[in-house]
Structure formats: structure tokens, C-alpha cells
N, C-alpha and C positions, 0 to 999 in steps of 0.2 A: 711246493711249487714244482721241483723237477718230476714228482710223484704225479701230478697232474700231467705233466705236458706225456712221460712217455703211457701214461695212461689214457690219455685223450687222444694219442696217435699209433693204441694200440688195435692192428688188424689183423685176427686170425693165429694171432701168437707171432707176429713179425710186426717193425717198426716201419713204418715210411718215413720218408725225408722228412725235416721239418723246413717251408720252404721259406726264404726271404727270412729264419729267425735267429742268425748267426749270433747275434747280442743278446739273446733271449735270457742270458743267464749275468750279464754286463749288471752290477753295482751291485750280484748278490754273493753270497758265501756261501762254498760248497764245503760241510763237513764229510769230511772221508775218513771211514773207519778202513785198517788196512793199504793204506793209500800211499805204503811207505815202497814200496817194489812194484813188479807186476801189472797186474791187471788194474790194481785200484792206485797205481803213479802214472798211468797214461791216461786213466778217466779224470786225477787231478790237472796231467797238464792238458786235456783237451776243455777241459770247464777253464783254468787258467787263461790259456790263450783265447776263447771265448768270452774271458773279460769278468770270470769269477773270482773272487779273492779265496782262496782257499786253505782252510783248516783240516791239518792232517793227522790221524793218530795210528798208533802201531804199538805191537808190544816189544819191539828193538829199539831201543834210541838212537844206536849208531845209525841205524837204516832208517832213520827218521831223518834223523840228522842230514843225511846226505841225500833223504829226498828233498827236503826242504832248501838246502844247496845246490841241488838240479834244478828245483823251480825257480830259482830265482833268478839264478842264471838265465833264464827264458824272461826274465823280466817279469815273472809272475807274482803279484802277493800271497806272502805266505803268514 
């Protein structure tokens, strides 16, 4: 699904808005490899607060751990 969308709104090697599709990702689960720091804990909590429930993995548990304690605090499902 999300493979579709930024492939469907891909132009020239750059994305355009997607417009009107804030929920686009509302009632689905976002697995995230990496998702525990970084780049891939801002891509969970931007899918989160967009209303994904999100599944995260990492090869630290403590940094799992407390991303998963980040999210939730954001009122995200984890």
C-alpha cells in the first residue's frame, strides 16, 4: 500500500504532496525495520499520528523499548 502511494506520486526522483490524504494510512500497520532511533522513529511517529498503528523492530531492545515509550506517549499504537 504505502509502496503504491509513494510510487504513484513519484515525479522525476522527487515526491509531491499528497493532497486532501492525511488518513491515507488511518486503520493500517506500519512495520518498521530500524524504527527504534532516527530516521525510521520519526517515519513511525509521522505514520502514528497519521492514524497507523505501528510495528517496530530494531536490533537494541533498550532502544526499542523506549521507542515504543516515545510512541505512546504520543498516544500512538504500538
Amino acid at each position: 500500500m504505502l509502496a503504491e502511494i509513494f510510487r504513484s506520486n513519484l515525479i522525476y526522483g522527487s515526491l509531491k504532496p499528497i493532497d486532501n490524504k492525511e488518513d491515507i494510512v488511518r486503520s493500517k500497520i506500519a512495520l518498521k525495520t530500524g524504527g527504534g532511533s532516527g530516521i525510521g522513529l520519526e517515519i513511525s511517529t509521522q505514520f502514528g499520528q497519521h492514524g497507523a498503528s505501528i510495528a517496530i523492530m530494531g536490533r537494541r531492545n533498550q532502544v526499542i523499548d523506549s521507542a515504543v515509550s516515545a510512541l505512546k506517549s504520543h498516544g500512538i499504537k504500538v
